[in-house]
C-alpha positions as a Markdown table, in Angstrom:
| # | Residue | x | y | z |
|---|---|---|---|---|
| 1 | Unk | 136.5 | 298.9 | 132.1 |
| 2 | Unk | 134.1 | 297.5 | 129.2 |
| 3 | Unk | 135.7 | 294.9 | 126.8 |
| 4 | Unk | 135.7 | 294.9 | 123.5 |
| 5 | Unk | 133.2 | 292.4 | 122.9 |
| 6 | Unk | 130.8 | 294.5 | 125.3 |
| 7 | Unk | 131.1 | 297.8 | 123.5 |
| 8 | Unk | 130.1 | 296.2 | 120.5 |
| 9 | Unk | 127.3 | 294.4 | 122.1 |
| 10 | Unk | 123.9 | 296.1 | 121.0 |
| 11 | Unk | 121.6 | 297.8 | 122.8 |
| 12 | Unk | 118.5 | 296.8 | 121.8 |
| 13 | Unk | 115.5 | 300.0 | 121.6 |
| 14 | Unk | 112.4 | 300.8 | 120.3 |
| 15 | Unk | 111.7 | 302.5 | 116.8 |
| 16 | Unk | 109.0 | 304.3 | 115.7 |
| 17 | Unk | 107.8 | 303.7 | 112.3 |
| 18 | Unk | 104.4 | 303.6 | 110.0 |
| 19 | Unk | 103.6 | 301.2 | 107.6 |
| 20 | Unk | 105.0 | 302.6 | 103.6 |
| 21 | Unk | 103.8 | 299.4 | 101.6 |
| 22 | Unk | 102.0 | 296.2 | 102.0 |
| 23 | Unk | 102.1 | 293.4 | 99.5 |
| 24 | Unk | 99.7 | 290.6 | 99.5 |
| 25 | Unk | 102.7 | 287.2 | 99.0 |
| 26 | Unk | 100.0 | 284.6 | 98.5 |
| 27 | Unk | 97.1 | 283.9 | 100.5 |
| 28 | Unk | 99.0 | 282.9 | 103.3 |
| 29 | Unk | 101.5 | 285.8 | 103.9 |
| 30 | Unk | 101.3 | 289.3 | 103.5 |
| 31 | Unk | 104.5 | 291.9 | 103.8 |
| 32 | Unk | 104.8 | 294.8 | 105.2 |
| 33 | Unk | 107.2 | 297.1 | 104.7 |
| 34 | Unk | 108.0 | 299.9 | 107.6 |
| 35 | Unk | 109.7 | 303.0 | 107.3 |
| 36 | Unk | 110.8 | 305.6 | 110.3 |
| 37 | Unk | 113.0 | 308.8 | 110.9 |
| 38 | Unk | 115.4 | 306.7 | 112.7 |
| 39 | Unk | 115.3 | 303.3 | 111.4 |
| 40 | Unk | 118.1 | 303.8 | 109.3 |
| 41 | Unk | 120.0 | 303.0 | 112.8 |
| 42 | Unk | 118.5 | 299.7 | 113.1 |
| 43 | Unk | 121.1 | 297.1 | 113.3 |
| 44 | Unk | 120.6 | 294.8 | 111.0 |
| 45 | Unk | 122.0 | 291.4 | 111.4 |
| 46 | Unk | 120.9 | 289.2 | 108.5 |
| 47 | Unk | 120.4 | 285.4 | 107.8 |
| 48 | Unk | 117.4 | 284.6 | 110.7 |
| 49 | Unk | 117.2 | 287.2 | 112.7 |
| 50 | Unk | 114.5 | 287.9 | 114.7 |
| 51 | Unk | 113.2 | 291.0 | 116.7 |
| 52 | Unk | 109.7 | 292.4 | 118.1 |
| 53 | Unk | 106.7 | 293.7 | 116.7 |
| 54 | Unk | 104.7 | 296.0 | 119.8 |
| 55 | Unk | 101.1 | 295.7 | 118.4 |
| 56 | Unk | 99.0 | 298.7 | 120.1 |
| 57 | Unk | 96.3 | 297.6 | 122.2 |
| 58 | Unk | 92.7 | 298.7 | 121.1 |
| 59 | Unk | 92.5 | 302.2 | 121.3 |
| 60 | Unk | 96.2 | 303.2 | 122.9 |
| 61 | Unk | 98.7 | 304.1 | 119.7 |
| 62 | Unk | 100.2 | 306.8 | 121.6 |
| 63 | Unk | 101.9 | 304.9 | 124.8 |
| 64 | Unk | 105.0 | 306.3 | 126.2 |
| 65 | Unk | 107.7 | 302.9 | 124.9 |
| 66 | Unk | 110.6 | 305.2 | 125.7 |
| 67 | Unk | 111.5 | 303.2 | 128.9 |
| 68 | Unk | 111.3 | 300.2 | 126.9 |
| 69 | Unk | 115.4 | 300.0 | 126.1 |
| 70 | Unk | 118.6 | 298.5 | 127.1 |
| 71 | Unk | 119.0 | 295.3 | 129.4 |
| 72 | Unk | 116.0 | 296.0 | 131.1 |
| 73 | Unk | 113.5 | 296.5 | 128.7 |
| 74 | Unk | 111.5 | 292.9 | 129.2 |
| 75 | Unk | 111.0 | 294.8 | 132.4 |
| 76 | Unk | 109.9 | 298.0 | 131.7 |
| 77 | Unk | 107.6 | 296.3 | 128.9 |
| 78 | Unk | 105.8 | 294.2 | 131.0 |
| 79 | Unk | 105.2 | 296.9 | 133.9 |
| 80 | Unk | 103.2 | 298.9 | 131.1 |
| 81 | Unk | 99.2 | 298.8 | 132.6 |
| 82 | Unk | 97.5 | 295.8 | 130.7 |
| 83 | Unk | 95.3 | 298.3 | 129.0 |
| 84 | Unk | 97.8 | 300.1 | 127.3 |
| 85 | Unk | 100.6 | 297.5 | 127.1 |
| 86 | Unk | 101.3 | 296.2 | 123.5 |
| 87 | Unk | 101.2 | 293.0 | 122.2 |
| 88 | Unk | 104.6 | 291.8 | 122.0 |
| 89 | Unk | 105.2 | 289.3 | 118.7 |
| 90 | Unk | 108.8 | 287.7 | 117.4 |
| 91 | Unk | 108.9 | 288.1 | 113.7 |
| 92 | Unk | 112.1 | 287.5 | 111.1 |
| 93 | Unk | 113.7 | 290.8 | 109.1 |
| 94 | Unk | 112.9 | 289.8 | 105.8 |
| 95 | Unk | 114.9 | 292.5 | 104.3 |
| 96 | Unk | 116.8 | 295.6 | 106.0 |
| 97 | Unk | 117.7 | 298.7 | 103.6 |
| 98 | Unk | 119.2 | 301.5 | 106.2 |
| 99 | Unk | 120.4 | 303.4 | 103.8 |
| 100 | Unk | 116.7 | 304.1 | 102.7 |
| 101 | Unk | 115.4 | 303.8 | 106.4 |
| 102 | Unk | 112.7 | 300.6 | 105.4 |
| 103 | Unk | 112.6 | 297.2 | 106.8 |
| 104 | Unk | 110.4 | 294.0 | 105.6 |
| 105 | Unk | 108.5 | 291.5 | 107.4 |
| 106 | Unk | 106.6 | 288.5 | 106.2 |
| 107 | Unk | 103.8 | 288.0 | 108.0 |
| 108 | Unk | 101.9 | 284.5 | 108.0 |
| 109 | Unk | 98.0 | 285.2 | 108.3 |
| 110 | Unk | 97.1 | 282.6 | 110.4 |
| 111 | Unk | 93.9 | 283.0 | 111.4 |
| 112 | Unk | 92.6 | 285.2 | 108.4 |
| 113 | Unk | 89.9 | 283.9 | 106.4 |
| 114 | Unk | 90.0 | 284.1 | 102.5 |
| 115 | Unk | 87.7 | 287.6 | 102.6 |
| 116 | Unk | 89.4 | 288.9 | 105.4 |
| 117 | Unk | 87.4 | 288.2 | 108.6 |
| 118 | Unk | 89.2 | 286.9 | 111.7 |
| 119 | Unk | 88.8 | 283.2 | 112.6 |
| 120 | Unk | 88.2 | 282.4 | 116.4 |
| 121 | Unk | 92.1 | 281.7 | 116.1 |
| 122 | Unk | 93.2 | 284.8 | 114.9 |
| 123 | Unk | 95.7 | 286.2 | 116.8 |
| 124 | Unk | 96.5 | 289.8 | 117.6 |
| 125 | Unk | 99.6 | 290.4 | 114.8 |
| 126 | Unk | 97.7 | 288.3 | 111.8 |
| 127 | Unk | 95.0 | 290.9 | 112.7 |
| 128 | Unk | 96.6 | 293.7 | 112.7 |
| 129 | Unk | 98.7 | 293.0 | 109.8 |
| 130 | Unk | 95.4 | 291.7 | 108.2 |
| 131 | Unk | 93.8 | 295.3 | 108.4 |
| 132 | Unk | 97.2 | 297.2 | 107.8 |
| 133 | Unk | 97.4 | 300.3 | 105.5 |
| 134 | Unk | 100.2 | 302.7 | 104.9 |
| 135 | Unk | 100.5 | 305.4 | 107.3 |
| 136 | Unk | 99.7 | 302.9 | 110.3 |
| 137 | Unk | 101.9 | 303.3 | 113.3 |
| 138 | Unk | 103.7 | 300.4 | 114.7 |
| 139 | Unk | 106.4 | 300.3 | 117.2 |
| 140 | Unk | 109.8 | 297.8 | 116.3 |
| 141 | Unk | 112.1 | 296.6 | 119.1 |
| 142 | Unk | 115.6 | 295.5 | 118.0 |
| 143 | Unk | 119.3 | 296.0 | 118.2 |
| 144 | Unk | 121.0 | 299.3 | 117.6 |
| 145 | Unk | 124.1 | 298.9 | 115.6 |
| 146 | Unk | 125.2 | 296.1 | 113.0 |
| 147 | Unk | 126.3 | 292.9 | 113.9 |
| 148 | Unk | 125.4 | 289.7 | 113.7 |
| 149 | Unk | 125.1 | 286.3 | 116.3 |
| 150 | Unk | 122.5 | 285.5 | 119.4 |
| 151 | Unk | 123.0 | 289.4 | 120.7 |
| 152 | Unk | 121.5 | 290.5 | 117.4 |
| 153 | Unk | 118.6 | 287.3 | 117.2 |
| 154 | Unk | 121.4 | 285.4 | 115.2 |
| 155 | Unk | 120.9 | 281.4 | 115.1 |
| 156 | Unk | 121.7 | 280.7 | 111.7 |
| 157 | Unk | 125.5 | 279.8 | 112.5 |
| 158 | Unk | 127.3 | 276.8 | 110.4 |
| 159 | Unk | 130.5 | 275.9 | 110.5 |
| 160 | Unk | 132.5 | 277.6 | 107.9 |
| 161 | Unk | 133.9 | 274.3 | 106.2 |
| 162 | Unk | 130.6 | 272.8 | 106.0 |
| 163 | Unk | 129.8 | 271.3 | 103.0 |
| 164 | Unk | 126.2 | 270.4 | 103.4 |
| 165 | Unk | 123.6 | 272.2 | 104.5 |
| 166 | Unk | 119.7 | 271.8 | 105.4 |
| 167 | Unk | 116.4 | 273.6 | 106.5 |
| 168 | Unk | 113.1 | 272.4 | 107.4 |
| 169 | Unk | 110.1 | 274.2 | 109.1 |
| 170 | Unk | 106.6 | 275.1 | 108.6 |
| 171 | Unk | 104.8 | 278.4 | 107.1 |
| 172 | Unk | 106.3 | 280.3 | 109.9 |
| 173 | Unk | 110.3 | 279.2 | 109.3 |
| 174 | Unk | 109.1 | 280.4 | 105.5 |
| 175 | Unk | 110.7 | 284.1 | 106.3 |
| 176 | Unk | 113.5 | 283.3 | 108.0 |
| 177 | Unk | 114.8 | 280.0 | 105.5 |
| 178 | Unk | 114.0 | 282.5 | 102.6 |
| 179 | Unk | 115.9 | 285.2 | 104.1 |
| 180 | Unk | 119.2 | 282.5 | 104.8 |
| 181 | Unk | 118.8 | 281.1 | 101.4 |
| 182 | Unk | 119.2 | 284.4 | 99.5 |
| 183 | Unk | 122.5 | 284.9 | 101.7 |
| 184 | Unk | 124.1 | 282.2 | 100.5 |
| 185 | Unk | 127.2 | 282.0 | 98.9 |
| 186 | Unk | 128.0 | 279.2 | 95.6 |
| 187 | Unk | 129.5 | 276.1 | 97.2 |
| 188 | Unk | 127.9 | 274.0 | 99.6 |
| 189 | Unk | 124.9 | 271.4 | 98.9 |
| 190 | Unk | 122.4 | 273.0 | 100.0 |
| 191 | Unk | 118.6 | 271.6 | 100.1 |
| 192 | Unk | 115.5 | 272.8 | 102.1 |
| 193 | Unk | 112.1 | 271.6 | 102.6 |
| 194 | Unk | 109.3 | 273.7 | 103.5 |
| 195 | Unk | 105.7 | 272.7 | 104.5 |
| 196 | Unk | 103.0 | 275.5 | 104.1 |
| 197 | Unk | 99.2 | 275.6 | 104.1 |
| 198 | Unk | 98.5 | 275.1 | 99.9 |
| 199 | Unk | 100.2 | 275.6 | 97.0 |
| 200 | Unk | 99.4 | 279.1 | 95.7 |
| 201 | Unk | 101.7 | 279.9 | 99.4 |
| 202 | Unk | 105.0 | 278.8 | 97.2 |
| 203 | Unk | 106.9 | 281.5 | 97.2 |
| 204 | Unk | 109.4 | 282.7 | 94.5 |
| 205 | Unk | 113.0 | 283.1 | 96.0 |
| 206 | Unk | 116.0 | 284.6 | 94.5 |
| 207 | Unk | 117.9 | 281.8 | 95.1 |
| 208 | Unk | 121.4 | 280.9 | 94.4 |
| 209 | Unk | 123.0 | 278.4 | 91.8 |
| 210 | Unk | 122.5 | 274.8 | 93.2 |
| 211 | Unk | 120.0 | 275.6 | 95.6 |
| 212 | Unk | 117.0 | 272.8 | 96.2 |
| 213 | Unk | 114.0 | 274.2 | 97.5 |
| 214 | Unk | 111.1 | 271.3 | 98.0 |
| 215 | Unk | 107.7 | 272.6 | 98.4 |
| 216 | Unk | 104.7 | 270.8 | 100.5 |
| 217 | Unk | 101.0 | 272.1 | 100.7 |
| 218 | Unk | 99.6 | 270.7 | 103.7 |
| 219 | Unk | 95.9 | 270.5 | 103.1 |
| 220 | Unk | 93.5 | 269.2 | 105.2 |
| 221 | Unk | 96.4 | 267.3 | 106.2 |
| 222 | Unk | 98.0 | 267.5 | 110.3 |
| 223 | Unk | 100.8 | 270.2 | 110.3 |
| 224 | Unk | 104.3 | 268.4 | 109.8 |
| 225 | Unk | 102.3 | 265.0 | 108.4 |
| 226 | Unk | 104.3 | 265.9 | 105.2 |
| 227 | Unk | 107.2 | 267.7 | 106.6 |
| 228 | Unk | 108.7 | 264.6 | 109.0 |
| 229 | Unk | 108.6 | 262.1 | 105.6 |
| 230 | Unk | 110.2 | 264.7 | 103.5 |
| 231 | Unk | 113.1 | 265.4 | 106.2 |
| 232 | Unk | 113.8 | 262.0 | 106.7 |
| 233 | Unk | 114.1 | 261.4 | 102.9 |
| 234 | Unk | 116.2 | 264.5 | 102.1 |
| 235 | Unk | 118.7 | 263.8 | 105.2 |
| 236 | Unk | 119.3 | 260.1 | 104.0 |
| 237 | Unk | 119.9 | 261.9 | 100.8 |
| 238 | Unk | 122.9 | 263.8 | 102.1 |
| 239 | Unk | 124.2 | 261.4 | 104.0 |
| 240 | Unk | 123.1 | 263.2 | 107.6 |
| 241 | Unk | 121.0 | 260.7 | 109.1 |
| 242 | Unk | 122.2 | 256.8 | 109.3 |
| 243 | Unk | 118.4 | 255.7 | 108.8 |
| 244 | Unk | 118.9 | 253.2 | 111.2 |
| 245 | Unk | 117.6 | 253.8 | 115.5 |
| 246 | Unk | 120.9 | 256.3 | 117.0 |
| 247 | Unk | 122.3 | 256.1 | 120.7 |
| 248 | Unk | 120.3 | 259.2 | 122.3 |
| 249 | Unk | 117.5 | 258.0 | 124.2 |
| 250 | Unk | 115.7 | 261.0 | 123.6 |
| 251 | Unk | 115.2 | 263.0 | 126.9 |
| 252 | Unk | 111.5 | 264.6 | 127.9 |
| 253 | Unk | 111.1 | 267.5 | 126.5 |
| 254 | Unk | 108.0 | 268.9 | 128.2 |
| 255 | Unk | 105.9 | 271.0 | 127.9 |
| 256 | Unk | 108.3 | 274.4 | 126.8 |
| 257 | Unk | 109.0 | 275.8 | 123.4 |
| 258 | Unk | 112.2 | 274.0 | 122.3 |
| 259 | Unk | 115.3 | 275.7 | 121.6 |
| 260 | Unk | 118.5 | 273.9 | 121.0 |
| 261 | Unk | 121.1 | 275.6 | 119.1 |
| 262 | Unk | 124.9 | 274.5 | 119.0 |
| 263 | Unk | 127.5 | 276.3 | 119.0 |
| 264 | Unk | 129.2 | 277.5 | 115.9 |
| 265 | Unk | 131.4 | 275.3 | 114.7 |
| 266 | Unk | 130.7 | 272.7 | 116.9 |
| 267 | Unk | 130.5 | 270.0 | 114.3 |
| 268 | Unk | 132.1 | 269.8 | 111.1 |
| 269 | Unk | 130.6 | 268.7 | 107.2 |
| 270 | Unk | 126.9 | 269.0 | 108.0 |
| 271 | Unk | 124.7 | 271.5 | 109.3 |
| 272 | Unk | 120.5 | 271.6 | 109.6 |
| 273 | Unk | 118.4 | 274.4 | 110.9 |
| 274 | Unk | 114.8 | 273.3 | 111.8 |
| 275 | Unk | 111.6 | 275.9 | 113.4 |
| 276 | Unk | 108.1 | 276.0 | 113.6 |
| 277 | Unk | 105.3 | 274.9 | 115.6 |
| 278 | Unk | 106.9 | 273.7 | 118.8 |
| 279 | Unk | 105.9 | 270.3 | 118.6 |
| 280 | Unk | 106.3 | 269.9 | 115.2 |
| 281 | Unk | 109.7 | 270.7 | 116.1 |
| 282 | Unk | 110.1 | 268.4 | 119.2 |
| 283 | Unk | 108.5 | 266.0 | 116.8 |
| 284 | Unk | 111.5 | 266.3 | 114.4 |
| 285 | Unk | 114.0 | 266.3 | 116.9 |
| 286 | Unk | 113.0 | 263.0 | 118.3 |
| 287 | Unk | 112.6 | 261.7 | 115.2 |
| 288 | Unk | 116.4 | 263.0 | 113.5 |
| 289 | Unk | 118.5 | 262.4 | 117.0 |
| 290 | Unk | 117.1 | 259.2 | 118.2 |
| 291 | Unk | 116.2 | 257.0 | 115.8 |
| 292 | Unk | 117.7 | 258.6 | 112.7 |
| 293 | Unk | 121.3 | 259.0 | 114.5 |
| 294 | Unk | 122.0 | 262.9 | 113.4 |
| 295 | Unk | 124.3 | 263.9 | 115.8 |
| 296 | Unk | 123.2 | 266.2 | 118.1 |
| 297 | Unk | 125.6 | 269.2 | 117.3 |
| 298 | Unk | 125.0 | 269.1 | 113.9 |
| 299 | Unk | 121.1 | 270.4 | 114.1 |
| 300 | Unk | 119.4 | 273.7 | 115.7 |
| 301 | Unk | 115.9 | 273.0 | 116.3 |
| 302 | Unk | 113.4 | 276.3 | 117.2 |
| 303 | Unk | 110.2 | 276.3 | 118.3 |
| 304 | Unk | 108.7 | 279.2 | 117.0 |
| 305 | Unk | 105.5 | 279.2 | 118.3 |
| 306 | Unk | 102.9 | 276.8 | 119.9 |
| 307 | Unk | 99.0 | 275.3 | 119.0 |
| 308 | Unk | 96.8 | 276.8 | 121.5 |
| 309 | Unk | 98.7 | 280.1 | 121.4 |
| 310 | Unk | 97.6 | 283.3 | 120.2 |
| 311 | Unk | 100.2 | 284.9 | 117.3 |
């Protein structure tokens, strides 16, 4: 007999939709906005939640995805033949409106030069995206019913007496901290820091009362160069970090994407959510745990993606 907990547990499916708008952000992002017969069933789970993009491979829009479902759809996706088998990419619901069957995504052009040609680094989603018009076909995997938590691509979890909060991440955490900032409810401090490639890629947020949103444009400058400074300022701010060298040694972290998340409620008064390039992010976690003495269970670090790989 199923539990509670594993009836309400989503199944997670693909839906067929086609592109209704794009909007050009800034130079750096685009969004798109999807629309489908059945994606009024999509189960939308707020704050950071992530889910698949299946970007068609050259020439094969019409690939049977209908296996592609349920707890064993990593499977069935990967025993697709490689010359019909979509791109799989993790984005961030921007914005989810059922009732109307449409669903956002802000998608970072990486790899797009100003007048639209691909750079050498341009990966298959920027691309795509790039060349997007309404009426394209493109194929979302996520979870079918409401919810919310790690089921539904869930991180964003503080403890609900927290008084502090704090967000960090490159161009690519710019969705997802967006999406958790509009969320938020009056009452705790609440300050995030966001490093993107120039400054026409600030974004305008609806943001709530009290909210401090600090803006860096890279440059020609190394990705995080301007982030790390700016974290370590802001935490000493809030009274997070001690400024002085902590007790964790700091294990290896090698060469995988890192993904530490702790459990909600695991640590009371503070709370900071940190993603982007993965060693950006390993970067920062060395940096905040070891020699800055943030506790451990008070920080999720993400690696959203890694230099060298395609996105």
């Amino acid at each position: 007999m199923s539990t509670a907990t594993e009836t309400l547990q989503p199944t997670w499916r693909c839906f067929a939709t086609t592109v209704a708008r794009t909007e050009r952000l800034s130079p750096g992002f685009l969004r798109l906005t999807f629309t489908g017969p059945d994606l009024h069933l999509f189960g939308a789970g707020g704050d950071d939640q992530r889910f698949k993009l299946l970007i068609p491979a050259d020439g094969a829009t019409d690939v049977d995805l209908t296996s592609v479902t349920g707890a064993d759809w990593y499977e069935a996706w990967s025993a697709l033949p490689d010359e019909v088998r979509p791109a799989m990419r993790t984005y961030t619901v921007r914005a989810a409106r059922p009732e109307v069957a449409e669903l956002d995504v802000d998608v970072v052009l990486h790899g797009i030069r100003p007048d639209g040609t691909a750079a050498p680094d341009a990966g298959p989603a920027a691309l795509w995206a790039s060349r997007a018009v309404p009426g394209d076909p493109m194929v979302l995997l996520g979870p079918d019913r409401p919810g919310s938590g790690r089921m539904w691509g869930v991180e964003w979890a503080p403890p609900a007496d927290a008084g502090t909060l704090f967000l960090a991440g490159d161009e690519t955490a710019v969705p997802a901290i967006a999406a958790i900032l509009e969320s938020l409810t009056p009452g705790p401090r609440v300050v995030a820091v966001l490093e993107v490639p120039e400054a026409a890629d600030f974004l305008s947020l609806r943001l709530p009362a009290g909210v401090d949103v600090r803006w860096l444009a890279r440059g020609s400058r190394a990705r995080g160069e301007l982030l790390e400074p700016a974290v370590h300022t802001a935490l000493c701010e809030l009274g997070i970090a001690r400024g002085v060298p902590g007790t964790d040694p700091g294990e290896p972290l090698g060469d995988g994407i890192l993904w530490e998340v702790p459990e909600a409620g695991a640590h009371t008064g503070c709370y900071a959510w940190l993603a982007g390039e993965a060693g950006m992010v390993k970067g920062l976690r060395r940096r905040l745990v070891r020699d800055l003495g943030v506790p451990r269970d008070a920080v999720a670090f993400m690696g959203y993606w890694k230099v060298g790989s395609r996105g």
